[in-house]
MARPA-366630 format. One line per field, with one value per residue (C-alpha): residue in three letters; chain; x, y, z. Coordinates in Angstrom, 3 decimals, always signed. Layout:
REM residues N
r <- [ALA|...]
c <- [A|...]
px <- [X|...]
py <- [Y|...]
pz <- [Z|...]
//
This chain:
REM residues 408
r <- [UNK|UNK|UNK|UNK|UNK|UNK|UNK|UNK|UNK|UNK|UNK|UNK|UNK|UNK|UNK|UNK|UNK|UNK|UNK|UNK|UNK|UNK|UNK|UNK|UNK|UNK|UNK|UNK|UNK|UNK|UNK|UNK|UNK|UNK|UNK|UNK|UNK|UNK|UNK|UNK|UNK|UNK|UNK|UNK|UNK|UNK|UNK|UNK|UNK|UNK|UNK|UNK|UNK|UNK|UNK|UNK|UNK|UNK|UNK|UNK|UNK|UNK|UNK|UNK|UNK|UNK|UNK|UNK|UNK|UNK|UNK|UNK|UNK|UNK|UNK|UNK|UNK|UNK|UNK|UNK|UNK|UNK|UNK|UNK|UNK|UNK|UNK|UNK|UNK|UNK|UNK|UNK|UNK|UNK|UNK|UNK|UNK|UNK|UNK|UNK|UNK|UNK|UNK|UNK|UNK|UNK|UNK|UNK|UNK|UNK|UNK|UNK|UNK|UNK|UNK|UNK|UNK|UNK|UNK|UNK|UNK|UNK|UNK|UNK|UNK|UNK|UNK|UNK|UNK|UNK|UNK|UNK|UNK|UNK|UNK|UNK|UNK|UNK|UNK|UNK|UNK|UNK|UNK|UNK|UNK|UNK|UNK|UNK|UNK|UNK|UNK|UNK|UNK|UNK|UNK|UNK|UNK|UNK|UNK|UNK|UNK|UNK|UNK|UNK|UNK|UNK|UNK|UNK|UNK|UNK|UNK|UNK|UNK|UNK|UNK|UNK|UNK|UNK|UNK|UNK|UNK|UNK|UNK|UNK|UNK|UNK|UNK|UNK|UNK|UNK|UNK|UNK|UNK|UNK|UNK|UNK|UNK|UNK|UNK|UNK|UNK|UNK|UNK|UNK|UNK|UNK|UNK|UNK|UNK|UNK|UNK|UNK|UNK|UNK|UNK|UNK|UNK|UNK|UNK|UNK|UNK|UNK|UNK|UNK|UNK|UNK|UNK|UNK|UNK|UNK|UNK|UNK|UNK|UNK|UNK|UNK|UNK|UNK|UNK|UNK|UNK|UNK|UNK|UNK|UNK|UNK|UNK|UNK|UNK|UNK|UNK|UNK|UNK|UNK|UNK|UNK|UNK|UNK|UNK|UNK|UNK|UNK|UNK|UNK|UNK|UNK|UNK|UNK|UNK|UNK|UNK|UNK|UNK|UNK|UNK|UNK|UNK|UNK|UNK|UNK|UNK|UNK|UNK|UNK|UNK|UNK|UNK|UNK|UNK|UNK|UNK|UNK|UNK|UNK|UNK|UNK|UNK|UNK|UNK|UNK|UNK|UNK|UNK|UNK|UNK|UNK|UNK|UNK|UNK|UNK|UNK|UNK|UNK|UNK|UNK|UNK|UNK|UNK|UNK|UNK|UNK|UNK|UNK|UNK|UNK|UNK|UNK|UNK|UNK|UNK|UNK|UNK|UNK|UNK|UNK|UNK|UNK|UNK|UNK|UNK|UNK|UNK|UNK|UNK|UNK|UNK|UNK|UNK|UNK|UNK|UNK|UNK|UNK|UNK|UNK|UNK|UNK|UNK|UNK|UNK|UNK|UNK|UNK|UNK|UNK|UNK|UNK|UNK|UNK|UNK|UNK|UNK|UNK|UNK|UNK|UNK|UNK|UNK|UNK|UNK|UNK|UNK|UNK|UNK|UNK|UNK|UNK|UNK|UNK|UNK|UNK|UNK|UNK|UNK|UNK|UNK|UNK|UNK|UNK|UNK|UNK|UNK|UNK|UNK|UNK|UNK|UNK|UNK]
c <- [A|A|A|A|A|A|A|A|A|A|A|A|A|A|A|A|A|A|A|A|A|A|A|A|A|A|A|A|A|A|A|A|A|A|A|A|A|A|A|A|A|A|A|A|A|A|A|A|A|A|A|A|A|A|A|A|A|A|A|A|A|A|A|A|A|A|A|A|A|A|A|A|A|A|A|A|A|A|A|A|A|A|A|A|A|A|A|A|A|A|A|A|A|A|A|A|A|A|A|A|A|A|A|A|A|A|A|A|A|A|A|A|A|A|A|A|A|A|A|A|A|A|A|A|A|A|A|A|A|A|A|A|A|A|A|A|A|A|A|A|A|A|A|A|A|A|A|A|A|A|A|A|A|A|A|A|A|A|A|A|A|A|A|A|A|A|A|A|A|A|A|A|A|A|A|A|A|A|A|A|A|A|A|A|A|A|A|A|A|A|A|A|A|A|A|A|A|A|A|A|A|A|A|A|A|A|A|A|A|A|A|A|A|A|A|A|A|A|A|A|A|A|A|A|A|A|A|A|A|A|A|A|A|A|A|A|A|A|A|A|A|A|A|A|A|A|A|A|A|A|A|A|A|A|A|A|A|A|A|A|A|A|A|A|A|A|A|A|A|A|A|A|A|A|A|A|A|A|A|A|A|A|A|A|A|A|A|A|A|A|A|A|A|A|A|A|A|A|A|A|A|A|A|A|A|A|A|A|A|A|A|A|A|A|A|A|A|A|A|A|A|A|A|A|A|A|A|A|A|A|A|A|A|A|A|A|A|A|A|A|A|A|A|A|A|A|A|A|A|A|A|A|A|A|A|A|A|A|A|A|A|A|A|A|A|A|A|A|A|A|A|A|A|A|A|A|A|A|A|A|A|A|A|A|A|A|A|A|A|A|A|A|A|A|A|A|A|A|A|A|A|A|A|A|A|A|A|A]
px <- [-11.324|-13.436|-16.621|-15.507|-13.912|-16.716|-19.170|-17.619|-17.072|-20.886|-21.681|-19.290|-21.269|-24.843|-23.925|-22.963|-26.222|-23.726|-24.896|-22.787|-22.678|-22.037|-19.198|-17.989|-18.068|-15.866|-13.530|-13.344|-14.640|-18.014|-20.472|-20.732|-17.224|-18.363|-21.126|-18.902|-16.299|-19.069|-20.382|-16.946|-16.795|-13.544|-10.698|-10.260|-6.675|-4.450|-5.830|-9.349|-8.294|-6.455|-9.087|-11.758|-9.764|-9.441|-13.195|-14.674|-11.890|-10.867|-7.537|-5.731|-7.913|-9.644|-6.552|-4.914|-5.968|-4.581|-1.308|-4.027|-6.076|-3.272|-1.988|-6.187|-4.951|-2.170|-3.803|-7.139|-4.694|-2.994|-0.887|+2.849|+4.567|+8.474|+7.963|+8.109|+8.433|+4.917|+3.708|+3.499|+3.821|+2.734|+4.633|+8.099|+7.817|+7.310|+10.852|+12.583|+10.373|+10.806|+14.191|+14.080|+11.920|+14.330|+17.339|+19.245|+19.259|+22.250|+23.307|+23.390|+27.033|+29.062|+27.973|+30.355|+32.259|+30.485|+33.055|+33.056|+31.185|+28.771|+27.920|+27.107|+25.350|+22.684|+22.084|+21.683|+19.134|+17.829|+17.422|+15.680|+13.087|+12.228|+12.168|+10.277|+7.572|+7.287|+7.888|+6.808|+9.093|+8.544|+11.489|+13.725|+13.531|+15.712|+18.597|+17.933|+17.849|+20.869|+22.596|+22.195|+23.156|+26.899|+27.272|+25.303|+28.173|+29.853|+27.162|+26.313|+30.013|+30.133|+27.071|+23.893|+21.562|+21.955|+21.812|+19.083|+17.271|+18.010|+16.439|+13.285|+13.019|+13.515|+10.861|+8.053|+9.057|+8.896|+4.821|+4.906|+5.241|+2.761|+5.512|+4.747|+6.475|+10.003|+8.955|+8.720|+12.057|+13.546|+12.154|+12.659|+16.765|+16.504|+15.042|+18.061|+20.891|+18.533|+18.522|+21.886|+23.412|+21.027|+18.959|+15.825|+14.013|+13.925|+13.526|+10.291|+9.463|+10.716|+7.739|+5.071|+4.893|+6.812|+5.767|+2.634|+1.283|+1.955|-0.211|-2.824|-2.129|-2.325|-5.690|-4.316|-5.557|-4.942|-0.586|-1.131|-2.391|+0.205|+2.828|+2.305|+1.422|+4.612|+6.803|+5.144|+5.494|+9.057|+10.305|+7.915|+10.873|+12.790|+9.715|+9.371|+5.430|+5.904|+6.968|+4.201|+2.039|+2.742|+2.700|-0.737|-2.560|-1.197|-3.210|-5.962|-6.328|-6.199|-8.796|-10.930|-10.394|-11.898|-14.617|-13.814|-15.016|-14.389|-11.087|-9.844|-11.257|-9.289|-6.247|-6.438|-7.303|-3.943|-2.625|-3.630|-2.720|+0.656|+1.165|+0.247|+3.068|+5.654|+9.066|+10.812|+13.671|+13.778|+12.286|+14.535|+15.069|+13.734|+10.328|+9.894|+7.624|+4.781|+2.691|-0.843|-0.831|-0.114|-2.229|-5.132|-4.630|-4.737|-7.954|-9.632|-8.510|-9.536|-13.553|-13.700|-13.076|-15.268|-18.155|-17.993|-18.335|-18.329|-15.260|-13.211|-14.273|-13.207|-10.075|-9.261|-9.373|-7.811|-4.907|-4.850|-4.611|-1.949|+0.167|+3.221|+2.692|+6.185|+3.823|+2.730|+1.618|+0.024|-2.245|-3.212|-4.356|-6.140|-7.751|-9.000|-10.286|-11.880|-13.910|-14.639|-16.529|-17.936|-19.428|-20.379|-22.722|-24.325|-22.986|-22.044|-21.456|-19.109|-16.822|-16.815|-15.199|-12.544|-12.562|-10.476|-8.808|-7.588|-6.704|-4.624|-2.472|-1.811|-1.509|+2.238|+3.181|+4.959|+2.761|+0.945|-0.352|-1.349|-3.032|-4.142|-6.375|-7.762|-9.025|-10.868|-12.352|-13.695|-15.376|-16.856|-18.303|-19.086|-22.917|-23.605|-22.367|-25.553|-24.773|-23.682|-21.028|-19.617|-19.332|-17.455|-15.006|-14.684|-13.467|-11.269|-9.745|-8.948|-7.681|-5.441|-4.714|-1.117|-0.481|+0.111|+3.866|+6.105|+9.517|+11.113]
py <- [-0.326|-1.987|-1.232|+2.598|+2.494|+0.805|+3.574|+5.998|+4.965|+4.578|+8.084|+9.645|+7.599|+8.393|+11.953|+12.075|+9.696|+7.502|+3.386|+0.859|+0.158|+3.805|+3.393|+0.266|+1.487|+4.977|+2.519|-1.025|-3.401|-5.101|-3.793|-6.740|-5.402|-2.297|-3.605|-5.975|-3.585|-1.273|-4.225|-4.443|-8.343|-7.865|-5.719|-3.086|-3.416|-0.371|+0.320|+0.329|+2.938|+5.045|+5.511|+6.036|+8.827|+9.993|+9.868|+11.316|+13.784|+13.334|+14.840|+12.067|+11.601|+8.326|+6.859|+8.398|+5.032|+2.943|+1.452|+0.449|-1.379|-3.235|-4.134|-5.511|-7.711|-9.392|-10.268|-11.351|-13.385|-16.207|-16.148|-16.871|-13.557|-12.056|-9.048|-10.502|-6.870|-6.579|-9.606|-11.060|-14.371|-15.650|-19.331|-17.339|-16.400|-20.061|-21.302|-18.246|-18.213|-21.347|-20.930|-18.456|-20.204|-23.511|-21.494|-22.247|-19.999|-18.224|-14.825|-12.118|-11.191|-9.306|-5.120|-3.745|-0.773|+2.511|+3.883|+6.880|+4.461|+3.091|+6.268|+7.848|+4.961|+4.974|+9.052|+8.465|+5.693|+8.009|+10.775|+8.345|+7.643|+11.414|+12.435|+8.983|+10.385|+14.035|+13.327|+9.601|+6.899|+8.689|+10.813|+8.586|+4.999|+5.785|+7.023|+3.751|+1.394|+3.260|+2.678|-0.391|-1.943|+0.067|-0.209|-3.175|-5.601|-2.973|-1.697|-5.360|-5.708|-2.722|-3.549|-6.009|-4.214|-1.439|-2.872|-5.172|-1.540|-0.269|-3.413|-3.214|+0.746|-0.189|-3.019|-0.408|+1.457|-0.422|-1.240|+2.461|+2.570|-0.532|-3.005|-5.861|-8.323|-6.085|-5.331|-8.865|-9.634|-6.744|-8.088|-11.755|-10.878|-8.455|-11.566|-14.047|-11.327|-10.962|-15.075|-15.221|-12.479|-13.972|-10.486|-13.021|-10.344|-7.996|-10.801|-11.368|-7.844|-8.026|-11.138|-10.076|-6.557|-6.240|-9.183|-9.617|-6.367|-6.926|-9.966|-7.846|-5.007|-7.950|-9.326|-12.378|-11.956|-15.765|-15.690|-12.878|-14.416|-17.442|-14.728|-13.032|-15.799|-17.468|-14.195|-14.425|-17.773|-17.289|-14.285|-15.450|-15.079|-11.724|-9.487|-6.694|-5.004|-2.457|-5.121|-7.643|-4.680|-4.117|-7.505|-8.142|-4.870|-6.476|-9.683|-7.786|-5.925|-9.421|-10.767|-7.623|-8.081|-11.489|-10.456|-11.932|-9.436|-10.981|-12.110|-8.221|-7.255|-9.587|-8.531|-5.042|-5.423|-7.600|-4.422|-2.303|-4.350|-4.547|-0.858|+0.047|-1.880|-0.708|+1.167|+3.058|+2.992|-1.034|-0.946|-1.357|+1.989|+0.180|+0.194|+3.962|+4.972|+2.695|+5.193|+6.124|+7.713|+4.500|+2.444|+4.901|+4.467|+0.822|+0.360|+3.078|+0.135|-2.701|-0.588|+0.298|-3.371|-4.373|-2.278|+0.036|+3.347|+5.251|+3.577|+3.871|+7.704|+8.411|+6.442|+8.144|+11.615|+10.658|+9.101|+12.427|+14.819|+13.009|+12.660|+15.691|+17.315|+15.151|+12.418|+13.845|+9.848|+8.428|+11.940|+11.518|+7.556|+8.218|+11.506|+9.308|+6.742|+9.106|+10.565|+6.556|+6.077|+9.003|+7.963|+4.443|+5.742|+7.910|+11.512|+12.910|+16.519|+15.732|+13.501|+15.829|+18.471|+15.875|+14.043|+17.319|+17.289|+13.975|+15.046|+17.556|+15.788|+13.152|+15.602|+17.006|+13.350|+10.724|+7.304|+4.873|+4.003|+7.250|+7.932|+4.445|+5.369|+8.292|+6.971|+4.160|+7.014|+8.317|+4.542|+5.346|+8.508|+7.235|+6.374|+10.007|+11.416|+13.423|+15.105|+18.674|+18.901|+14.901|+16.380|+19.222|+16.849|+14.477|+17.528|+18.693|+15.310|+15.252|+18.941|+17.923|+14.341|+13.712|+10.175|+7.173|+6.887|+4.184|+4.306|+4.139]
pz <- [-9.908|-12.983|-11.582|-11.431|-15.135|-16.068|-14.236|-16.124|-19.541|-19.247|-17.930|-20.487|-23.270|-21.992|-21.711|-25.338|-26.544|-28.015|-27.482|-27.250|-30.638|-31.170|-29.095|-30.561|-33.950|-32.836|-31.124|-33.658|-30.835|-30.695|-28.835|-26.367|-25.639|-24.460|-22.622|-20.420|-19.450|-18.567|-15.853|-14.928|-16.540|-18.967|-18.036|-20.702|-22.625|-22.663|-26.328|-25.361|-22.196|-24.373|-27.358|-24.780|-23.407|-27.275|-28.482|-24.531|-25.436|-21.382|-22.402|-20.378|-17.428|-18.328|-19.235|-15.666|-13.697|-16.245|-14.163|-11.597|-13.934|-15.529|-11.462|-11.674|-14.646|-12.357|-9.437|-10.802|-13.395|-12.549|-15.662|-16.183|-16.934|-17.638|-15.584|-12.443|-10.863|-10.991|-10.110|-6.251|-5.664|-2.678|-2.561|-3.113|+0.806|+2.034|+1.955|+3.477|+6.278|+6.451|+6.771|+9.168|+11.060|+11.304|+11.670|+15.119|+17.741|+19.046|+19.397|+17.196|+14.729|+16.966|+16.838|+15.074|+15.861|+14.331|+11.628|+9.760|+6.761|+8.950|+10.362|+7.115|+5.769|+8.598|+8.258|+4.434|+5.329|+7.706|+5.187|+2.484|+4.743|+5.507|+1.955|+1.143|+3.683|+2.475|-1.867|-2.030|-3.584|-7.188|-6.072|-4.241|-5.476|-8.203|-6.822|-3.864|-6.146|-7.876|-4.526|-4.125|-7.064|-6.671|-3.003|-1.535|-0.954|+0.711|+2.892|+3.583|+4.948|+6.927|+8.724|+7.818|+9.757|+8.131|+4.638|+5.573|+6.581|+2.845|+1.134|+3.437|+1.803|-1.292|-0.904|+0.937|-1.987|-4.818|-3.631|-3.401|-6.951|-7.755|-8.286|-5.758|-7.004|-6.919|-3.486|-2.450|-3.810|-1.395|+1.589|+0.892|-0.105|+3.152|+5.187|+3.963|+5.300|+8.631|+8.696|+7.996|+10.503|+13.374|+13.803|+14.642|+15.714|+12.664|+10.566|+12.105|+11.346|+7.766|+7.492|+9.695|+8.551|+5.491|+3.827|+5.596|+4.535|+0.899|+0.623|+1.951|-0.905|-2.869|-1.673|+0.227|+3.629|+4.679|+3.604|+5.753|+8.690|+7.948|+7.539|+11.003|+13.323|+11.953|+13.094|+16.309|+17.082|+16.049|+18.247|+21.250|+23.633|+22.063|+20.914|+22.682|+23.551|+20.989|+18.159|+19.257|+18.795|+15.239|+14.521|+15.876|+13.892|+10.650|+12.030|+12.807|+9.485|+7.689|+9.998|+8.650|+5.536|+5.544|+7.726|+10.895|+13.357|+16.651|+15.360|+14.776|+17.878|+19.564|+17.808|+18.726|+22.047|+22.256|+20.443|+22.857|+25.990|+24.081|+23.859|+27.324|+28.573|+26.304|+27.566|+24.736|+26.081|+25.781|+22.210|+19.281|+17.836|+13.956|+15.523|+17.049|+14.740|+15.446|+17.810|+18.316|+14.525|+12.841|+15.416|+14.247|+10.545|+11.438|+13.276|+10.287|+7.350|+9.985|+10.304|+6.710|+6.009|+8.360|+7.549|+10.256|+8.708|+11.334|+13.781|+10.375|+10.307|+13.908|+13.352|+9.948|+11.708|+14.640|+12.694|+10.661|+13.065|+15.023|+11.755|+11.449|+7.878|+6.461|+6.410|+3.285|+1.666|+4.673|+4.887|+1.361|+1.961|+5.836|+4.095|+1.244|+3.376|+5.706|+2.636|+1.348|+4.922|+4.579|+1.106|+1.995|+5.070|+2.870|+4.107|+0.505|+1.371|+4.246|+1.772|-1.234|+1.188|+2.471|-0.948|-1.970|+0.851|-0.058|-3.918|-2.669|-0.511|-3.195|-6.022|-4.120|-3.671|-6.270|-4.881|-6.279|-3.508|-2.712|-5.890|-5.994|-2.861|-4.008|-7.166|-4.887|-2.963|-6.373|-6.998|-3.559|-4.860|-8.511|-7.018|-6.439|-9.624|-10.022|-7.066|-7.633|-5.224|-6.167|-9.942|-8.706|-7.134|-10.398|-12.526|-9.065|-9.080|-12.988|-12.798|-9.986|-9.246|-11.176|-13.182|-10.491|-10.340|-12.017|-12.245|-15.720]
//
C-alpha cells in the first residue's frame, strides 16, 4: 500500500515537473519528506494525503486509499492506542482459547424447543448474511450492531447458538469494514458463550477460521497456525470432514503466506481428502457453505502467496465462475486477485480487462475489504503505468471505485 502511494505521488509530481522540493514547498514539509514517502519509508499523515490530493488536483482520488494507509500505521506500529476497534491484538486470543481448550468435556446445553422468538431470530440471521453477501457490511453492520446492543441478552437466552451466530457476523463484519480489532472482540465474546454453552465444536470454528483468518488479514501467519492446529487438536473426536476441511485451508493459506510450500501442499491435499469423504447430511448446517467455490478462492490466495501465478489464475477463475452473483464481495476480491496474477506474470492486457472487471464489482459493494483488494491490484499494475491500456484502468478505477467503507 506505501509503495503504491508512494508510486503515485511520484508520477503525479514528474508529470507536472514539480521536484521534491517543489512539492515540499506547495505542501510545508521538507523535501526529504517527500522523498521518503515516495520510497515508501514514512507513512504519509492524513494531512500530507489530503493536500496531495489538493495541489495534483485528484479531486479525492489520492486521498480515496487513505483508511487503508492509516490500517498500514497500526499494524506496522506497535503503539499503545484508545481506539482499540482498529487495532488487533494478537495476545487477547491466548487466554480464551485457552480456556476453551481446558474446558471439560460433556455434552452440549439441552436444544431448546424452537419458539416463535427463536424462529425469527435465526431467519433474521439468515437474512443478514444474504444482504451482507450481495451490499457488503457498509449496509448492514449498523443496524447488527444496533441489534445487538438492544437485544443480545435476550437472544443469548433464547438460544446461544444463535446469538453466538450474530456475534461471529458482526465480527466478519466489522473486518469487513477495516476494524480488526472490533472484529476480534466479536469472536472472542462469541467464543466465551460457545465455551460456556459446551458447543465445542463451533467454538473451534469461531478460532480456527474466525480468528485464525484475522491474524492473517493482519499479517500474522504464525497465531494463525497456533490458532488452527489448536482447534484441531481440540475437536479431534467431534469434527466432522467438511469442518476439518475448512480448518485445514486456513492452515494452508498461513503456511503460504510464510512461504512454506510443501507445508500448503500438504494442507490441501488433507483438504481435499477431507472433502471427498464428506456427507451433508451429517455436516452441521453452520458449515454448508464451504464448497468447491470457497475451496477455489482458497487455493488462488494460497498460489498468489506462494508465487504461483498461474495456479492462483486457474483457481481465481474457477472460484469465480462457481460463485452465484449474491456473492457480490467475494467476486470483487477473486476478480481482483485474478487480475494481480495476471500482472505479476507479466500478461498486462489480460489484467487491465479483468482489472475492470474487478472495479466494477467492488464499486456496487460497501467493503473494505473489497475495495481494499482492488486498490492492491492497482499496486500490482502501478509498474506498467506507461502502458496505454493500465492508464485507462487508473482513471476507470478513480471514476468508479467508491471510498473504502467505515462505519460512522
Amino acid at each position: 500500500m506505501l509503495d503504491y502511494f508512494g508510486a503515485q505521488v511520484r508520477q503525479l509530481r514528474n508529470a507536472r515537473r514539480l521536484s521534491q522540493s517543489d512539492l515540499g514547498d506547495l505542501l510545508f514539509v521538507h523535501r526529504d519528506l517527500i522523498r521518503k514517502i515516495e520510497r515508501a519509508e514514512r507513512i504519509p499523515s492524513r494531512e500530507f494525503v489530503e493536500g496531495c490530493d489538493t495541489v495534483f488536483g485528484a479531486g479525492g482520488a489520492l486521498a480515496r486509499p487513505l483508511p487503508m494507509i492509516e490500517r498500514e500505521r497500526f499494524l506496522r506500529r506497535d503503539r499503545n492506542t484508545n481506539d482499540q476497534t482498529k487495532r488487533f491484538r494478537g495476545e487477547a486470543t491466548d487466554r480464551p482459547v485457552l480456556d476453551w481448550l481446558l474446558a471439560p468435556a460433556g455434552p452440549r446445553s439441552r436444544v431448546r424447543v424452537a419458539d416463535r422468538d427463536t424462529t425469527t431470530a435465526a431467519a433474521m440471521l439468515r437474512q443478514f448474511r444474504t444482504t451482507d453477501h450481495v451490499q457488503g457490511a457498509g449496509s448492514t453492520y449498523p443496524v447488527l450492531a444496533d441489534l445487538l446492543r438492544r437485544d443480545f441478552d435476550v437472544l443469548a437466552d433464547g438460544d446461544p447458538n444463535v446469538a453466538s451466530g450474530f456475534l461471529e457476523l458482526a465480527g466478519y463484519e466489522a473486518v469487513d469494514l477495516g476494524l480488526d480489532g472490533l472484529g476480534q472482540q466479536h469472536y472472542l465474546r462469541a467464543l466465551r458463550i460457545m465455551t460456556q454453552n459446551g458447543d465445542r465444536l463451533y467454538g473451534g470454528y469461531l478460532i480456527a477460521v474466525s480468528l485464525a483468518h484475522l491474524a492473517l488479514h493482519c499479517g500474522d501467519p504464525d497465531q494463525a497456525i497456533r490458532l488452527t492446529t489448536a482447534a484441531l487438536h481440540g475437536t479431534a473426536t467431534e469434527a466432522t470432514p467438511a469442518v476439518r476441511a475448512a480448518f485445514r485451508t486456513v492452515l494452508a493459506r498461513a503456511h503460504a503466506r510464510r512461504g512454506d510450500e510443501a507445508a500448503c501442499a500438504a494442507a490441501l491435499l488433507q483438504v481435499d481428502a477431507d472433502l471427498a469423504r464428506s456427507k451433508p447430511s451429517e455436516e452441521p448446517g453452520w458449515i454448508a457453505y464451504f464448497g468447491e467455490a470457497d475451496l477455489a478462492d482458497e487455493k488462488a490466495h494460497c498460489f498468489f502467496d506462494l508465487g504461483l501465478h498461474e495456479l492462483a489464475q486457474r483457481q481465481a477463475v474457477r472460484a469465480i465462475a462457481l460463485l452465484t452473483p449474491d456473492r457480490a464481495r467475494r467476486l470483487a476480491i477473486d476478480t481482483a486477485l485474478h487480475a494481480s496474477a495476471l500482472a505479476r506474470a507479466g500478461q498486462v492486457d489480460h489484467a487491465s480487462v479483468v482489472a475492470r472487471r474487478a472495479i466494477d464489482h467492488a464499486s456496487g459493494v460497501r467493503s473494505f475489504r473489497s475495495a481494499h483488494r482492488v486498490v492492491l491490484m492497482m499496486a500490482e499494475l502501478q509498474p506498467y503505468a506507461d502502458v496505454a491500456e493500465v492508464r485507462d484502468v487508473v482513471e476507470y478505477a478513480r471514476a468508479n471505485l467508491p471510498p473504502a467503507v467505515t462505519p460512522a
